[in-house]
C-alpha positions in Angstrom: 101.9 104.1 87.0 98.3 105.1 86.3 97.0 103.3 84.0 94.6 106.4 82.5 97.8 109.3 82.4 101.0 108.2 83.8 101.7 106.0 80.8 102.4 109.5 79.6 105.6 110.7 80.2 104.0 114.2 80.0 105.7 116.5 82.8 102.3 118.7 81.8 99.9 116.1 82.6 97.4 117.1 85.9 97.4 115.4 89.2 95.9 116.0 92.5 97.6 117.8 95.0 95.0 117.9 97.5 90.9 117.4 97.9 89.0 119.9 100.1 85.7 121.7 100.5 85.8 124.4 98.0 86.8 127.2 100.1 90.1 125.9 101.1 90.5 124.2 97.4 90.0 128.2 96.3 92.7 129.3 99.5 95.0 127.0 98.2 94.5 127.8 94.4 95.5 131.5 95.3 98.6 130.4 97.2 100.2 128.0 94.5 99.3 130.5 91.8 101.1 133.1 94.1 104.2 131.3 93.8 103.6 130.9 89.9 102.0 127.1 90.2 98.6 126.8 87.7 96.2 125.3 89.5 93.0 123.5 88.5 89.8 122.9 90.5 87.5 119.8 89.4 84.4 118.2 90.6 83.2 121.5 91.4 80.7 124.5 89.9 82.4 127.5 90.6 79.6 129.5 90.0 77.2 127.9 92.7 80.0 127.8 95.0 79.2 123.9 95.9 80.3 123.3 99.5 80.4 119.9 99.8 83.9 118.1 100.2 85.5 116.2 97.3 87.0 119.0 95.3 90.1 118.4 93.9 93.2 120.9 93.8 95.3 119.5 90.3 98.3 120.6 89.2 100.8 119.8 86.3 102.9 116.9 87.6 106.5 119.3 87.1 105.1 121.8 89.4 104.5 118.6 92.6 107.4 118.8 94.6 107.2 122.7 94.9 104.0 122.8 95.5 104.2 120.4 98.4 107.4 122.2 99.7 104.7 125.3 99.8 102.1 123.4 101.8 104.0 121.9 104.2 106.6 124.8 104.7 106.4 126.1 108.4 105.3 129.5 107.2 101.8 127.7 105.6 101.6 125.1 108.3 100.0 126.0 111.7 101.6 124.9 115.3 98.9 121.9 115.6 99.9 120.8 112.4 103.4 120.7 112.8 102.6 118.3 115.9 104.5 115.1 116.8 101.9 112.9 118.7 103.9 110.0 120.7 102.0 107.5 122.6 103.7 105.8 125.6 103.1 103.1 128.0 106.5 104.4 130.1 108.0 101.1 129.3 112.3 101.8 128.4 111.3 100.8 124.7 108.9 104.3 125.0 112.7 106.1 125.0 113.4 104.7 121.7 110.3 106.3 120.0 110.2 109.6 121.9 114.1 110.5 120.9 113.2 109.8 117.0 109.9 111.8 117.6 111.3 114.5 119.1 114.3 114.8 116.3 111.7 115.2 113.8 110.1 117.6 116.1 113.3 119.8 116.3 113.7 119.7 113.0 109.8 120.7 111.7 110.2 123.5 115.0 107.4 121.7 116.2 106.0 120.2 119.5 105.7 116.6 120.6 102.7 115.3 122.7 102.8 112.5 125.0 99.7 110.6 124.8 99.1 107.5 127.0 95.7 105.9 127.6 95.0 104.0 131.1 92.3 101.3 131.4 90.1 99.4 134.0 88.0 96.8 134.2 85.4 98.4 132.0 87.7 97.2 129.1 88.5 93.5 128.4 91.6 93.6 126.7 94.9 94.2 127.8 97.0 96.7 125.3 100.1 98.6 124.9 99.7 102.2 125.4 98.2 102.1 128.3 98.6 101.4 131.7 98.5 97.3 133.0 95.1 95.9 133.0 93.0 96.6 136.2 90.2 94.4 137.0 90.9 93.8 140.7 87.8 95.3 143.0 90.3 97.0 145.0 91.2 99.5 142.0 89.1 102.3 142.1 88.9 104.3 138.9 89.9 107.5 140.5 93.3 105.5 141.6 93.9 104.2 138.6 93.8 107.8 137.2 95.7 109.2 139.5 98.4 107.1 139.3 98.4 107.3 135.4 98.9 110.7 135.6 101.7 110.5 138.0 103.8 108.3 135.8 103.5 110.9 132.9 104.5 113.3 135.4 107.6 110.8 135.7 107.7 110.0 132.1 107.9 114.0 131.4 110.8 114.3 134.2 112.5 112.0 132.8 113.0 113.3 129.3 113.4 116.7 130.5 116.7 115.8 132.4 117.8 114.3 129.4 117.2 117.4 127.6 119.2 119.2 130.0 121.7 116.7 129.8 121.8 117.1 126.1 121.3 113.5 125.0 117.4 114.6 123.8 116.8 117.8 121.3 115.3 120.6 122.7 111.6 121.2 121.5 108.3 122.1 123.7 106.7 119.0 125.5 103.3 118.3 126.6 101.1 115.5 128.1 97.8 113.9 127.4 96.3 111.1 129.7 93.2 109.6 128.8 91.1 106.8 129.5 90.1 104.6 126.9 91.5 101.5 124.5 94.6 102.9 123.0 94.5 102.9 119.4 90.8 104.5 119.6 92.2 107.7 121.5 95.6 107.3 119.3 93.1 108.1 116.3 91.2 110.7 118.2 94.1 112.7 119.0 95.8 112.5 116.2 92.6 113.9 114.1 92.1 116.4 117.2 95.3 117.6 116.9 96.2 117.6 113.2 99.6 115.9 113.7 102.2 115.8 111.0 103.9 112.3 112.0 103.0 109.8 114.8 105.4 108.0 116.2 104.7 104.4 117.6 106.6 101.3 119.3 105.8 98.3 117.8 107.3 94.5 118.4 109.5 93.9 115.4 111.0 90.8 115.6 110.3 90.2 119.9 107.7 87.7 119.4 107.0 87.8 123.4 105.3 91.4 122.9 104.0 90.7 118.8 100.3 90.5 120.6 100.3 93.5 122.6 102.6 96.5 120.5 102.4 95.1 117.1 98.2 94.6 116.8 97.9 98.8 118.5 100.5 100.0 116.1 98.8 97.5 113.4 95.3 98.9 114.0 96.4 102.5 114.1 98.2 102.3 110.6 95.0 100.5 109.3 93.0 103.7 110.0 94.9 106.4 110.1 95.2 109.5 107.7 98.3 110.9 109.2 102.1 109.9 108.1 102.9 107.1 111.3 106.6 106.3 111.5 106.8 102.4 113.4 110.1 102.0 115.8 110.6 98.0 116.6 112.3 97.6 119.7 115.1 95.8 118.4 116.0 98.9 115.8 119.3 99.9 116.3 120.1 103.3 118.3 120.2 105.2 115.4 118.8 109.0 114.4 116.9 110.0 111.9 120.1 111.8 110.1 121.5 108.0 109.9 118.9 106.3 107.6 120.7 106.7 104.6 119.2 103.0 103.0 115.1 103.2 101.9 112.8 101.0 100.8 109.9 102.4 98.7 107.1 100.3 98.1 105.3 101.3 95.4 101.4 100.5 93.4 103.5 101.8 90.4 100.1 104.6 90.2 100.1 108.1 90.4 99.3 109.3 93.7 103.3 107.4 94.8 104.6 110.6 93.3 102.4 112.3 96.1 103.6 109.7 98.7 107.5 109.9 97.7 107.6 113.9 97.8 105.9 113.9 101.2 108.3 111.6 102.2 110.9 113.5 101.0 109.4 115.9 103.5 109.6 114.1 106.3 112.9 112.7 105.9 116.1 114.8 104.5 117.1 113.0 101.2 120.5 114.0 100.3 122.8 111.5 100.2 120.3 108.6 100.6 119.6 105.1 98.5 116.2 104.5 97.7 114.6 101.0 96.5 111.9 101.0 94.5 110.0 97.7 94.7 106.8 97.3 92.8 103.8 95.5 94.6 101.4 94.7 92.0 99.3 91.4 91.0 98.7 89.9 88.0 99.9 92.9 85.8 101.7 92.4 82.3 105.3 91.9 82.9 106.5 94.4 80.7 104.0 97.0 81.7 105.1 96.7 85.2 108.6 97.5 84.0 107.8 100.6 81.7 105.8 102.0 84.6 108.5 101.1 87.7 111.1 102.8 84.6 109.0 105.8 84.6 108.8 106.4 88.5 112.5 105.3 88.8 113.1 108.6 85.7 110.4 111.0 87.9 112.7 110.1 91.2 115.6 110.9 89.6 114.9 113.9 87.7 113.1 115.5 91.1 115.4 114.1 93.5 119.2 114.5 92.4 120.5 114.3 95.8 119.5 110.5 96.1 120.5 107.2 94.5 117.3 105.5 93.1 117.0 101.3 91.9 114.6 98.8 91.4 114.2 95.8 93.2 111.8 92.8 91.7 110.4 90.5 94.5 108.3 87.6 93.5 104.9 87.3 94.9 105.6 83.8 96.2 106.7 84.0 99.9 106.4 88.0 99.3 106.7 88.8 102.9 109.7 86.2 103.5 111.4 87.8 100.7 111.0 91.0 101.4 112.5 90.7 105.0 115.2 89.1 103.6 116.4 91.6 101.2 115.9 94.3 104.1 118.2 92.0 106.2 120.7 91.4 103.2 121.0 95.1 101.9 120.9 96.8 105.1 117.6 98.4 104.7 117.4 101.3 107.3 113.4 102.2 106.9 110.4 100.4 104.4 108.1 103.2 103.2 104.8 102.5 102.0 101.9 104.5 100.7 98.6 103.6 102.3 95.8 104.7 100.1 92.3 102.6 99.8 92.6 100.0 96.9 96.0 100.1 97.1 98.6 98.0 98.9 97.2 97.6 102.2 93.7 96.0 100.6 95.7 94.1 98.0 98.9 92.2 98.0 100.4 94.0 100.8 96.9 93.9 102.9 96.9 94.8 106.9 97.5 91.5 107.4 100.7 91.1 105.5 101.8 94.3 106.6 101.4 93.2 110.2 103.9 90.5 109.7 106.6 92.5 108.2 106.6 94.7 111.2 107.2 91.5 112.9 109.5 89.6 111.4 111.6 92.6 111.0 113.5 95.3 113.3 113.3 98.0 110.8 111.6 101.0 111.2 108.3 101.5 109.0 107.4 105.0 107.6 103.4 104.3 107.0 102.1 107.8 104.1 98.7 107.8 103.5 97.8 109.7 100.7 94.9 111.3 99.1 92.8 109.8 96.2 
């Protein structure tokens, strides 16, 4: 783990919870301590009230998963923020993502909103998301508009009568249509909204679509603050109840404590098998075991309800391996932290993760989390 304090087996020892401006550091000091939580603020003089952001909210590592159970509980989390964002291009794969995104909806008592983006020949590129390319002369703008709106109109239809014939969960539905290049207004809405979870199509292992849903989805998870959970069309029909076989990847640092409890959030744990596989370069091998040891013990000790191992995967052929071992062990969902200077800009850079969303049909859960 961290190489400064989480060679410590310290349950005492401080970690950041959260970094905000110093107002909402102070709101969210009062509510932990409310609840019996010591909090700590640092990078911050208290007695000039600095304003600017960067103030970090630390607490001792024992008191984490409560303390994230507090701040993500319905009753602290507004309606925006218990938001579902789902882009579509209206294609039958869209189904696939929308039923997943509106289980977790249901289950958050959230709301899901459809976004789809329509282009025209103002834009170059041809992308997922968003309606076919139009660069005929014939297309007015105001057409093309039009008619993207009337597919959502479809689009919504459609899911409602499933609704109604109880094959989709019941929660409150609305509709964005936009014009612009899809992953831009993806990233837009998403920080307009405050989602809680996006939920996005990508290729998997259908090379024919790799350029178009895999390089949106790719871009998005590059960028993106927010949790993004990945459905490859080839995943198997299953809900969200049935992933009971995880793959955590981890930087074996600190803030994966973060990263697993607000997965744990996201996902209900009881009763599920969790994979730990390091994804570090050029580390001492025996430090990288003492510190994969010490998140397996954290896991275990804050998470009885699950079944936690370790996995080793040679750096050689990393990728290649990795799919494998999904393929041979059944692997339901890969999590992975995103944090700068972490996975995604080392070993397991965008590019890398790029490919395992296409070389396999398992569903990624993408957690950024805060430094």
């Amino acid at each position: 783990m961290d190489s400064n304090k989480t060679n410590n087996n310290d349950p005492n020892r401080l970690i950041t919870v959260a970094i905000h401006t110093f107002d909402r550091a102070v709101d969210l000091k009062n509510t932990l301590e409310d609840e019996g939580i010591e909090v700590k603020l640092h990078n911050v003089n208290l007695d000039e009230k600095v304003l600017g952001p960067g103030v970090r909210v630390r607490i001792r590592e024992r008191d984490l998963p409560l303390a994230l159970q507090i701040i993500e509980s319905p009753e602290s989390t507004t309606t925006d923020q218990r938001c579902v964002l789902l882009p579509v291009d209206f294609s039958k794969y869209s189904i696939k993502s929308v039923r997943l995104g509106m289980e977790y909806a249901r289950r958050s008592r959230g709301r899901v909103v459809l976004l789809h983006s329509y282009i025209n020949e103002r834009h170059t590129m041809s992308l997922p998301f968003g309606s076919d390319r139009y660069d005929s002369p014939e297309n007015d703008i105001k057409d093309i508009k039009k008619n993207a709106h009337r597919r959502m109109d479809e689009f919504k239809q459609l899911i409602l009568d499933k609704i109604a014939a109880g094959e989709l969960p019941n929660v409150k539905i609305e509709t964005k249509v936009t014009e612009g290049i899809p992953e831009e207004q993806i990233l837009h809405f998403a920080q307009k909204l405050d989602v809680s979870l996006i939920v996005m199509g990508t290729s998997g292992t259908n090379r024919r679509r790799q350029n178009l849903i895999g390089n949106v989805a790719g871009e998005v998870m590059d960028a993106c603050k927010f949790p993004i959970f990945t459905v490859p069309i080839g995943m198997p029909d299953i809900g969200l109840s049935d992933i009971t076989r995880v793959v955590f990847f981890s930087n074996l640092i600190q803030q994966d404590m973060m990263s697993l409890d607000r997965f744990a959030r996201l996902f209900n744990m009881r009763g599920v098998e969790v994979t730990l596989i390091p994804v570090v370069d050029k580390k001492d091998r025996r430090l990288v075991d003492q510190s994969l040891q010490q998140l397996s013990q954290y896991c275990r000790e804050h998470y009885p309800e699950c079944t936690f191992k370790t996995k080793r995967i040679a750096t050689k052929s990393f990728v290649d391996n990795v799919a494998q071992f999904i393929q041979d062990e059944g692997i339901q969902l890969i999590a992975v932290p995103n944090k700068k200077s972490s996975i995604f800009s080392r070993l397991f850079n965008p590019s890398i993760a790029h490919r395992v969303l296409f070389q396999t049909d398992t569903p990624m859960l993408v957690v950024p989390v805060q430094t």
